[in-house]
C-alpha positions, 0 to 999 in steps of 0.5 A: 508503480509505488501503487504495485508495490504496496499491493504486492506487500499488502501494505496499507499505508496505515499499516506502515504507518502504524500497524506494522511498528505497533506488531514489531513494537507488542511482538518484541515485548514479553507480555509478562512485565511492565513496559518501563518509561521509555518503552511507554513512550516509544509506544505512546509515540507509535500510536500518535502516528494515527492522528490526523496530521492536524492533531498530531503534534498536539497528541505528541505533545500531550504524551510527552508530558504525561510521560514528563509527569510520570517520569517527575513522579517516578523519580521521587523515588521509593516505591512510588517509581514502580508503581508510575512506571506500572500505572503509565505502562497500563494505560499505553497498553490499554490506549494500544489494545483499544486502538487496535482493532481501529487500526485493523478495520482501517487497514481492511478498509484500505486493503478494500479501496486498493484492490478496487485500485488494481482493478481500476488500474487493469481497466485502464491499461486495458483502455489503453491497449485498446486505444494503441491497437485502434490507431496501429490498424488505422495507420497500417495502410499496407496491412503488415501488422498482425496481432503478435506483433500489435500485442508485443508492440502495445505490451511493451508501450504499457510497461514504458507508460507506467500502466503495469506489466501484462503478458502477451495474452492478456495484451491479445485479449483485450485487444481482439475486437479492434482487430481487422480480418486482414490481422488475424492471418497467420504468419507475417505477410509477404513482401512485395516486390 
């Protein structure tokens, strides 16, 4: 289900991990000033999401103490906090506008590799029906089911079994060639007396 739910957002998990905040974060930020220290950091903490787990406690720390440096800097006072501020907010702009067209071809990929995924996963729902659909008819020795009944019956047991939600049509299509000649009459059969 959580497979479901990211393709119906169309979220990757490098998109939520990095892509969306980095949007929020640029969209949120007026183009034309400088991004102050604290604006730099929570930037430069962003990206380092995109670190390999392993590296990734390195790479925050390595932000953390530049920005300590700039921040040391920066509050020596004068002139000189402008232009830290200037030149930090420089690079963590730069580092993201670098980075992102990395981010945007790893969030394709991903998008790629998830549809495959969906596509992997109607294939083994399909599999499934087929193989519930198979045994319904072997175990139907009185030859009461029809393929309604078999197609919401076998629906039903998809949706339960985690495989995902499908009409019955669809259920109906991927069961017809298992389907005997005695389940393709119309109606329910008549009881015996």
């Amino acid at each position: 289900m959580k497979k479901q739910k990211l393709l119906a957002e169309n979220l990757t998990p490098t998109h939520k991990r990095v892509g969306a905040p980095l949007d929020d974060f640029m969209s949120n930020h007026p183009a034309d000033r400088a991004l102050t220290l604290a604006e730099s950091e929570k930037l430069l903490t962003t990206l380092s999401a995109l670190a390999p787990d392993t590296e990734r406690e390195l790479a925050d720390d390595l932000f953390r103490w530049g920005l300590c440096a700039a921040s040391t800097l920066a509050d020596r006072g004068g002139d000189s906090r402008e232009l830290v501020e200037d030149l930090v907010s420089n690079l963590a702009v730069g580092v993201a506008h670098m980075v992102n067209e990395a981010i945007c071809a790893a969030i394709e990929e991903e998008r790629r590799k998830m549809a495959n995924l969906a596509q992997y996963g109607d294939a083994v729902a399909k599999a499934e029906a087929q193989q519930q659909a198979g045994q319904l008819w072997a175990n139907d020795a009185d030859e009461e089911w029809r393929v309604g009944e078999a197609a919401k019956m076998i629906q039903a047991h998809l949706e339960n079994k985690g495989l995902g939600t499908y009409t019955e049509k669809t259920v109906r299509d991927w069961i017809k060639e298992t389907v005997p000649a005695y389940a393709r009459k119309g109606g329910r059969p008549k009881k015996a007396q």
